[in-house]
VMD Tcl script that draws the C-alpha trace (Angstrom):
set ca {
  {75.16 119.78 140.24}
  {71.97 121.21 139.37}
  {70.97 121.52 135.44}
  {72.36 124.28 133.06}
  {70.90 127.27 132.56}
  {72.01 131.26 131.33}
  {73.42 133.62 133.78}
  {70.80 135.78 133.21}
  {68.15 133.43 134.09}
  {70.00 132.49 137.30}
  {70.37 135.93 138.37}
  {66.55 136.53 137.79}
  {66.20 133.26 140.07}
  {68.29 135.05 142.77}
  {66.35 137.94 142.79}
  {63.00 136.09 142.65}
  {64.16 134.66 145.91}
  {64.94 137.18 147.69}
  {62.54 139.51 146.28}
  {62.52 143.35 147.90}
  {63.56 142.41 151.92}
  {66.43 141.09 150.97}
  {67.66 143.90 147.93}
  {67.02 146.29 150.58}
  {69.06 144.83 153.14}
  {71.57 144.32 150.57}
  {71.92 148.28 149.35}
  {71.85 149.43 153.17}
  {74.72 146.72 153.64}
  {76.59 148.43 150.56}
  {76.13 151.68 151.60}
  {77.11 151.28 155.04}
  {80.23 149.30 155.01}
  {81.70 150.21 151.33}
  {79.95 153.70 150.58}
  {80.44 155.44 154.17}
  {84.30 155.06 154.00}
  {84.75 155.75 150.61}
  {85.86 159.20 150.19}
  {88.25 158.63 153.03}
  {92.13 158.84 153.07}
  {94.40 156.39 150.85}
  {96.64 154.33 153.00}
  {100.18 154.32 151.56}
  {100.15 151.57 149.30}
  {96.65 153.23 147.36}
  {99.46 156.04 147.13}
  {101.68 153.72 145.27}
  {98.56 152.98 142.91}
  {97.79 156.81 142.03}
  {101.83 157.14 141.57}
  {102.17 154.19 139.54}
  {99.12 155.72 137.13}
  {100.53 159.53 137.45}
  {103.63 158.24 136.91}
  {103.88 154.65 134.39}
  {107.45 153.71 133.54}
  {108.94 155.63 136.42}
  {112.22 155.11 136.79}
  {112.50 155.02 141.13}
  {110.14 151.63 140.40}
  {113.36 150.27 139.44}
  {114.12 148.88 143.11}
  {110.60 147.09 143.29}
  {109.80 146.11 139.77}
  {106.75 144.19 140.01}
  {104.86 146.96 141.38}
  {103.63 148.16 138.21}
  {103.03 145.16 136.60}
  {99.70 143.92 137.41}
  {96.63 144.75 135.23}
  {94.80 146.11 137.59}
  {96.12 149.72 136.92}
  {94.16 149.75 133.79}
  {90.89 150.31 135.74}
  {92.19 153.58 138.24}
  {93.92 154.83 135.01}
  {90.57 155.11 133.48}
  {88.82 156.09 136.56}
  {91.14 159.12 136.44}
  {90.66 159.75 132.49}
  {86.60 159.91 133.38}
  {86.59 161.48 136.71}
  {89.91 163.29 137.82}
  {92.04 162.40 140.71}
  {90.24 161.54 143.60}
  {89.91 158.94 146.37}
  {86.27 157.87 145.48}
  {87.06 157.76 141.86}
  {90.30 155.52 142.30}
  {88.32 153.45 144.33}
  {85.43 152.82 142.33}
  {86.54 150.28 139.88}
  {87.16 147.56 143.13}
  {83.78 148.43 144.13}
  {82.46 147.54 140.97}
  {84.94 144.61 140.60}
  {83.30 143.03 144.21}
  {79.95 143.98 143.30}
  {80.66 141.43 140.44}
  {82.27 139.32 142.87}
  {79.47 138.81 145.03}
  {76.93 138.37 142.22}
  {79.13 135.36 140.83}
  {79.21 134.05 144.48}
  {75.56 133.53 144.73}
  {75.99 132.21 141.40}
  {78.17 129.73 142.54}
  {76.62 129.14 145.59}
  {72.79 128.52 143.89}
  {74.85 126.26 141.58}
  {76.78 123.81 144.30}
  {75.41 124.38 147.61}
  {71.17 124.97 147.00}
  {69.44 126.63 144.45}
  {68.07 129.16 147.49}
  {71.99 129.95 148.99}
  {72.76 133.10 146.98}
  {71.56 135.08 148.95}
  {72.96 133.58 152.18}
  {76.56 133.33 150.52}
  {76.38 137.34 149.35}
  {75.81 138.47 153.15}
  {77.96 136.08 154.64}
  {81.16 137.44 152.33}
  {79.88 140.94 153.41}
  {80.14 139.28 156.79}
  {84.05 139.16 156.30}
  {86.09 142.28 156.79}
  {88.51 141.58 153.98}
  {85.64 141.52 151.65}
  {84.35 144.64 152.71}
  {88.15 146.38 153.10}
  {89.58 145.36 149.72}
  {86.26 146.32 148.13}
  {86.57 150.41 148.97}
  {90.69 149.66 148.33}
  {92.35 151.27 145.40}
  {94.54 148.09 145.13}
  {94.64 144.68 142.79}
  {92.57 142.60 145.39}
  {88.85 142.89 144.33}
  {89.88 142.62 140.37}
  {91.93 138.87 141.82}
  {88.40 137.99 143.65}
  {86.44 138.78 140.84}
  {88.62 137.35 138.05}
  {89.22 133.98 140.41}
  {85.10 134.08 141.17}
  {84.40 134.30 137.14}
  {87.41 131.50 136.16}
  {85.59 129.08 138.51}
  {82.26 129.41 137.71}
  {83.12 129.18 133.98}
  {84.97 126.28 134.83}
  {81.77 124.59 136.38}
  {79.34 125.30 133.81}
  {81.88 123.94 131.65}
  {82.52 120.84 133.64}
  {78.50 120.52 133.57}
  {78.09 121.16 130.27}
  {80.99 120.58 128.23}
  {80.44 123.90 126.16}
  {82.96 125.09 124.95}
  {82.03 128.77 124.94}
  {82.11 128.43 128.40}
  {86.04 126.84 127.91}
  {86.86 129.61 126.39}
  {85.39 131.98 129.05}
  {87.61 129.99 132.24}
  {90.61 130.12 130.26}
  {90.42 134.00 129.92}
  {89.67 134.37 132.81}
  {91.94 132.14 135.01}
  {95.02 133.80 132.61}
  {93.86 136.93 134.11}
  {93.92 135.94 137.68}
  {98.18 135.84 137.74}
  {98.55 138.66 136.07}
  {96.72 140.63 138.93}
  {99.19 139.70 141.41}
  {102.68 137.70 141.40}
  {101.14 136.07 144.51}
  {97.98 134.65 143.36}
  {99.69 131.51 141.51}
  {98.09 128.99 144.06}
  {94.98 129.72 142.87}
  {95.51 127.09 139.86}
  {95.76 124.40 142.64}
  {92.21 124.80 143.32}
  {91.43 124.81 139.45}
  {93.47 121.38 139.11}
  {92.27 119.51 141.95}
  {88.18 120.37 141.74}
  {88.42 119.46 137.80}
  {90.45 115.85 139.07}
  {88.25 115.34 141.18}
  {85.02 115.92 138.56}
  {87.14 113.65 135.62}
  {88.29 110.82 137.94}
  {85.14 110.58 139.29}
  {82.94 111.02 135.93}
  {81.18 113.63 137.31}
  {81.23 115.23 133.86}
  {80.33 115.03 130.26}
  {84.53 116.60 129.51}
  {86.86 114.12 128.49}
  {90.08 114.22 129.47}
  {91.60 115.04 126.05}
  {89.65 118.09 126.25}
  {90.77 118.96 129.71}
  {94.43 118.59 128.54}
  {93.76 120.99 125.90}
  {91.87 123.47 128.36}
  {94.73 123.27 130.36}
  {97.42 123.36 127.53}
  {95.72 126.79 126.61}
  {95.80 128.37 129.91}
  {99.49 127.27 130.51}
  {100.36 128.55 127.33}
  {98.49 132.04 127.93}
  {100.22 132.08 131.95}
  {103.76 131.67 130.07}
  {104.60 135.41 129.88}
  {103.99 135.78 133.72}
  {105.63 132.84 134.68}
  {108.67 134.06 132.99}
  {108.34 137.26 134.78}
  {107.98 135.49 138.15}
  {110.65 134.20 137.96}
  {113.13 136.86 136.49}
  {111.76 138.72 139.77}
  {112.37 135.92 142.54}
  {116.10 136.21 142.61}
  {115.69 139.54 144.71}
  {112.45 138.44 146.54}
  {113.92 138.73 150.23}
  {114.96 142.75 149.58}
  {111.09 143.09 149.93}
  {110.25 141.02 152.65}
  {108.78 143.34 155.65}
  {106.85 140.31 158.09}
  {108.66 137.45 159.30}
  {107.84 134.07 158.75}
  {104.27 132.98 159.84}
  {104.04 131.01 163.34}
  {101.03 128.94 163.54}
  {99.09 131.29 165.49}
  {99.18 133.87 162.62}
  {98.12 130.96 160.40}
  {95.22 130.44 161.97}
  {94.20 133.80 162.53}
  {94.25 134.97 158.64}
  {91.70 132.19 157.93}
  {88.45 133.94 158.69}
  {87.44 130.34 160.42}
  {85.48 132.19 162.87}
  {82.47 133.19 159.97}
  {82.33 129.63 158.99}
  {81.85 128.66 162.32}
  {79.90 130.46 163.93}
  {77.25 130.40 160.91}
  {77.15 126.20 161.01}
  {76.55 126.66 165.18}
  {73.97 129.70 164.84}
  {71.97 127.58 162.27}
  {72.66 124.12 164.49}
  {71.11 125.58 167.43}
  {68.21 127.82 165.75}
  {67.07 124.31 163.71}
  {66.82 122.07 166.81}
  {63.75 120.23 167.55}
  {62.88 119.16 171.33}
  {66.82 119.10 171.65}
  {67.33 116.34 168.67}
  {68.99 117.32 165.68}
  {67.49 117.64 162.43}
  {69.96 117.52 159.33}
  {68.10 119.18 156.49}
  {70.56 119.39 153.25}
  {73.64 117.81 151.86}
  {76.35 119.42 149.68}
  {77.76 117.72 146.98}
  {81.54 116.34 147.30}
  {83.13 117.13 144.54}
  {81.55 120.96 145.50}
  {83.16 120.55 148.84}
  {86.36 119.50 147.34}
  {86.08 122.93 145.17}
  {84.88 125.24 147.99}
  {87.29 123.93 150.76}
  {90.19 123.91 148.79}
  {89.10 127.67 147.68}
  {89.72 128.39 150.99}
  {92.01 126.80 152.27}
  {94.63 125.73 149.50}
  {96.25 129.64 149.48}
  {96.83 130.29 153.08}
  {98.53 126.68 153.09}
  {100.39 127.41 149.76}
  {102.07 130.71 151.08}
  {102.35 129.37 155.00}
  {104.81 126.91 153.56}
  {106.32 128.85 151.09}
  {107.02 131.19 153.72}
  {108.17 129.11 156.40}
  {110.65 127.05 153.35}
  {112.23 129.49 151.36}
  {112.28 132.87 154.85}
  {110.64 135.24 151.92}
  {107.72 135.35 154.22}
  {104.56 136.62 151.91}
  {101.75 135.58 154.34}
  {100.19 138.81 154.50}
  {96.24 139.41 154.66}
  {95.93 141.25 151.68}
  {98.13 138.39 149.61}
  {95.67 135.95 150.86}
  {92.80 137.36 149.57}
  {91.79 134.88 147.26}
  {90.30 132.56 149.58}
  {87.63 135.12 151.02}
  {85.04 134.18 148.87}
  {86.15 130.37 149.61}
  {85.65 131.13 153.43}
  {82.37 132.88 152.69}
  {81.02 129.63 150.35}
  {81.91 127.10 153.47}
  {79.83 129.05 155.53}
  {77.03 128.96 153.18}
  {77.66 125.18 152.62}
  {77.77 124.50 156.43}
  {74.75 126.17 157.16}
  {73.16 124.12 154.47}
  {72.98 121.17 156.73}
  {70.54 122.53 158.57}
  {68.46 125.31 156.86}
  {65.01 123.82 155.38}
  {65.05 124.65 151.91}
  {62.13 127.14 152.97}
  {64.18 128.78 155.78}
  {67.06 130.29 153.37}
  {65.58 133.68 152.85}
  {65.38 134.07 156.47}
  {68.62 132.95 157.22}
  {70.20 135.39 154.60}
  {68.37 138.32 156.31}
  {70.07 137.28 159.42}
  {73.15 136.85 158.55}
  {72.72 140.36 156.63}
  {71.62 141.77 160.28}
  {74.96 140.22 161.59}
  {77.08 141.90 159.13}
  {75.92 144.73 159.97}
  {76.12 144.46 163.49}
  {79.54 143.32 163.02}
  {81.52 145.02 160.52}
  {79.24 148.35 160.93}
  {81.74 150.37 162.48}
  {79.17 151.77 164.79}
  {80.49 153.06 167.49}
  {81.12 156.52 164.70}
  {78.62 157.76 162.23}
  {81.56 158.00 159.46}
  {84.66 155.73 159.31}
  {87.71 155.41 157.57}
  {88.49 152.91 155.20}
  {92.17 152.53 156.77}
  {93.62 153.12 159.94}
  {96.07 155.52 158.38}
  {95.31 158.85 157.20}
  {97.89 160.26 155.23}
  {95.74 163.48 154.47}
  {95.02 164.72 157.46}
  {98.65 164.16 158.74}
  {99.72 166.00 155.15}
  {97.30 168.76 156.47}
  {99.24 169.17 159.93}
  {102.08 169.29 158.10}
  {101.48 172.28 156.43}
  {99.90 174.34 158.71}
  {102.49 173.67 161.17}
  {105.39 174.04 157.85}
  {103.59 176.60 155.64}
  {105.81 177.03 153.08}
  {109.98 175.70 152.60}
  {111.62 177.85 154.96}
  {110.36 174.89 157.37}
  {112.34 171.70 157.31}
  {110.02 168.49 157.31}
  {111.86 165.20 158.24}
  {110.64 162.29 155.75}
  {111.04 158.80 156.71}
  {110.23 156.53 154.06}
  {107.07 154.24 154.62}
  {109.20 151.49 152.04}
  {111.11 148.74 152.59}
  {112.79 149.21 149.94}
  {114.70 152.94 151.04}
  {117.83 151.17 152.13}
  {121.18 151.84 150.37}
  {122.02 151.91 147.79}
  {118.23 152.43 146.81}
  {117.97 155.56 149.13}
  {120.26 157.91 149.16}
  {120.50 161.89 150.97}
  {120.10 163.19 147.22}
  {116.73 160.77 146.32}
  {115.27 162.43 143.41}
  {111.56 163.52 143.98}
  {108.85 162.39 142.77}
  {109.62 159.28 143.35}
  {108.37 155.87 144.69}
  {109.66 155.25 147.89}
  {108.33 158.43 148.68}
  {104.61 158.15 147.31}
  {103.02 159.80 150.01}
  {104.72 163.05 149.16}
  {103.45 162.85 145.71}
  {99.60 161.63 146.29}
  {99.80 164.68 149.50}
  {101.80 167.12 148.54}
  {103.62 168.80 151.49}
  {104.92 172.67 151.63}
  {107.58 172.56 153.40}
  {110.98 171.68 152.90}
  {111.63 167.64 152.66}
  {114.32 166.07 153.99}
  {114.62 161.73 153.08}
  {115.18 159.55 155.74}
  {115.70 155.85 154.65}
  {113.24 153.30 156.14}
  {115.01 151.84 159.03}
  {115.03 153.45 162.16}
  {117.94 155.00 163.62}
  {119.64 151.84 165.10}
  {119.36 149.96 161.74}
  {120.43 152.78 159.21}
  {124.18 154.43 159.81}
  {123.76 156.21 156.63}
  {120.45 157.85 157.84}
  {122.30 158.77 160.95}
  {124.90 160.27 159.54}
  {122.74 162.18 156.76}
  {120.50 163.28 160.11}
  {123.67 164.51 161.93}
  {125.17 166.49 158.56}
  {121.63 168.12 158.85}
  {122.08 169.16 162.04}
  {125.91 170.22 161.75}
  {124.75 171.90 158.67}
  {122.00 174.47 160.42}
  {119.29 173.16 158.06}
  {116.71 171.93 160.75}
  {117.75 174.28 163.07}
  {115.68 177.32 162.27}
  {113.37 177.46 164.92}
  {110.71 174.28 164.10}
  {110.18 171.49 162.51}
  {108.90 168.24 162.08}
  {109.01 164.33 161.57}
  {106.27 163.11 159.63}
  {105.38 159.21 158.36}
  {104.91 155.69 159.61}
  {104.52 155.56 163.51}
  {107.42 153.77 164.03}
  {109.81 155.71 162.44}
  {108.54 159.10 163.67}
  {108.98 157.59 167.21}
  {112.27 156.13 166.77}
  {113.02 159.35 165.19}
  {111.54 161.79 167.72}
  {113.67 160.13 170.36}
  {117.15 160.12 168.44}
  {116.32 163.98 167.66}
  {115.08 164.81 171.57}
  {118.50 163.41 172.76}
  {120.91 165.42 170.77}
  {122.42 168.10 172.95}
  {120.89 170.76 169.96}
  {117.40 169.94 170.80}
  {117.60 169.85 174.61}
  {115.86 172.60 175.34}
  {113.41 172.37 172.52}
  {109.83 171.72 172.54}
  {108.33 168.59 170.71}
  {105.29 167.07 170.29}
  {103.40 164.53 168.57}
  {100.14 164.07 166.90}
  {98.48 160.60 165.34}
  {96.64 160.15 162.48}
  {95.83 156.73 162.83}
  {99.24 154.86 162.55}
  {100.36 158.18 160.64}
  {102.03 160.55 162.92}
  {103.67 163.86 162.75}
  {106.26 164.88 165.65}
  {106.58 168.55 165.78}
  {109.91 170.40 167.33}
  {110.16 174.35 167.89}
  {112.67 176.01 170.04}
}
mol new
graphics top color blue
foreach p $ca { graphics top sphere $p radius 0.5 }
foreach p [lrange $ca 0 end-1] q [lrange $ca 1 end] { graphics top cylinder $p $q radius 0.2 }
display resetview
């Protein structure tokens, strides 16, 4: 490990390194792949954030209760206070959350990789799509990557040091990083295993008696959340909506490519007359701490999922490991950068993050593939006021009976998208399921159609892509709606299916 020294001095070390080139490619990165996108469309579940802050304590969250319980609402709740609702304003905070992120990264990776790899390690997370995606995303994700970055750098400088200012900073911020989401517990794998590895090893000035106090002190403080974890895991499998990971999907949520590709591109470009020329070496104990950052979550919830059938291996649950995938890169490459070569390397891997996650082939891009407002928009021109019936599948898992039911009371949560884009004309619920999985639904749709109330000339379907399909085609085959016209427009993965006789 190299000596101890202040944050601040380390970040003027950074800086000093990469001097202007570098900064500049940095701020054309940011503004590119988080800045362009910003003012874009939520996707449904950054509606559940502004309805969870619009709406704390709502009583519809009662079918999915740990929705509103991570931390992270505090920051878009004072986003809103400051700057109104808005998607650029309830996105801010996880912009500023992975600018943090990425500064405790090159932190990190000056600290157990080279003194030169900040840089390097910053562009090769902005390399990494989830990086850039979750850090425009008015969801928990960048607050977990920052709060995970912060617990283990404290915890190195600690291990280093054996400050205990620097104690106290890990253990506030690792009992942070489970109260951001229900699924990051893994996370205090990592913690355990890189300080084992430091104290059986005596790799560090921290005796054991203070590590079991340490640790004593963030169990205690994690207490409150483990109780809550586990109230909530009796009903776990009502809100399971992928199925269990194959192998295949495994390996694809791993990002393994970046790594990769980096250690190949910096094997071939250091060659000499054909022999290889190994410049660097990387610490163990710093491998055992980046690796495991990595890799120890997608392993944790593969097998969880594949054990207990609540399948949780999702992308965005995963997102801890990002910056782990981005610090192997860095410490790959290491092998074969000269320590004089670093600042070039970072500006090319900074070219190749552009070139990659750019989204060039449009001058603007969204930050999701669906876009809720522009669908709401076709809604209402098409259904300008109530006289129009609008067909509402919910987007939720969760809108099954006894949950959903014809009379659902709006606003409510299984029906966020309503609430963040408001909609003029006259909404009709539909449960989640399409209509070979829902006889309720089909028997509310029929009533609706016995009743005359979609039968005044037009109207429309309008959510998920699925469901409008399935929808669309249930609706086109009734005898009613022979004759009728129908259409269907898509808004990304967001579609509206329009009928008028």
């Amino acid at each position: 490990m190299t000596n101890d020294s202040s944050v601040l001095r380390r970040t003027a070390d950074l800086f000093e390194a990469g001097r202007w080139p570098l900064g500049t490619l940095l701020a054309f990165c940011i503004a590119r792949l988080w800045l362009v996108p910003l003012p874009s469309s939520f996707w449904v579940d950054e509606l559940v954030t502004e309805f969870v802050v619009k709406h704390p304590g709502h009583a519809s969250f009662a079918v999915a209760p740990q929705v509103p319980q991570s931390i992270y609402y505090w920051l878009p709740r004072a986003a809103q206070a400051i700057s109104g609702t808005s998607e650029v304003a309830y996105r801010i905070p996880s912009m500023l959350a992975m600018g943090i992120t990425l500064w405790l990264i090159a932190l990190l990776a000056a600290r157990l990789i080279h003194p030169r790899a900040g840089w390097f390690a910053v562009f090769a997370a902005l390399s990494i799509r989830g990086i850039d995606y979750f850090a425009i995303d008015a969801r928990p994700y960048a607050l977990g990557m920052m709060a995970s970055a912060a617990s283990l750098y404290f915890l190195t400088t600690w291990l280093d040091s054996a400050r205990w200012r620097d104690a106290a900073a890990f253990v506030l911020s690792a009992a942070l990083v489970w109260r951001v989401h229900l699924l990051y517990w893994p996370f205090y794998l990592v913690v355990a295993l890189y300080a084992g590895v430091r104290l059986f090893g005596g790799d560090t000035p921290v005796r054991w008696r203070q590590w079991l106090a340490v640790s004593a002190a963030t169990a205690v403080a994690l207490i409150p959340q483990a109780i809550g974890a586990l109230r909530l895991a009796h009903g776990a499998q009502s809100h399971v909506f992928v199925p269990p990971p194959t192998l295949h999907v495994f390996e694809h949520e791993l990002h393994w490519n970046v790594p990769l590709l980096c250690c190949a591109a910096a094997w071939l470009l250091t060659m000499r007359g054909g022999r290889i020329e190994p410049r660097g070496q990387v610490r163990s104990a710093a491998w055992i701490l980046i690796l495991s950052w990595w890799l120890v979550h997608p392993l944790c919830l593969y097998f969880y999922s594949r054990v207990t059938g609540n399948s949780v291996y999702v992308g965005r649950y995963l997102s801890l490991m990002l910056p782990g995938a981005a610090l192997t890169a860095t410490a790959a490459v290491a092998w074969w950068v000269p320590s004089g070569s670093w600042r070039t390397a970072a500006a090319g891997m900074a070219l190749a993050a552009l070139v990659f996650q750019g989204h060039w082939e449009s001058a603007w891009f969204r930050h999701d593939v669906s876009d809720w407002r522009a669908a709401a928009m076709e809604v209402n021109r098409f259904a300008p006021d109530a006289s129009t019936p609008v067909i509402v599948p919910s987007p939720f898992i969760e809108a099954r009976p006894p949950a959903w039911s014809p009379d659902y009371s709006l606003p409510g949560f299984l029906y966020a998208q309503l609430d963040g884009y408001p909609i003029t004309g006259k909404p009709y619920l539909l449960p989640f399921d399409s209509p070979s999985g829902t006889p309720e639904g089909v028997r509310y749709a029929e009533n609706l159609i016995r009743s005359g109330r979609i039968s005044s000339g037009k109207w429309t379907i309008y959510g998920p892509e699925r469901h409008v399909r399935d929808w669309r085609k249930w609706f086109s085959q009734r005898p009613e709606f022979a004759a009728w016209r129908n259409t269907l427009q898509e808004f990304g993965d967001v579609y509206v299916a329009e009928f008028q006789e």
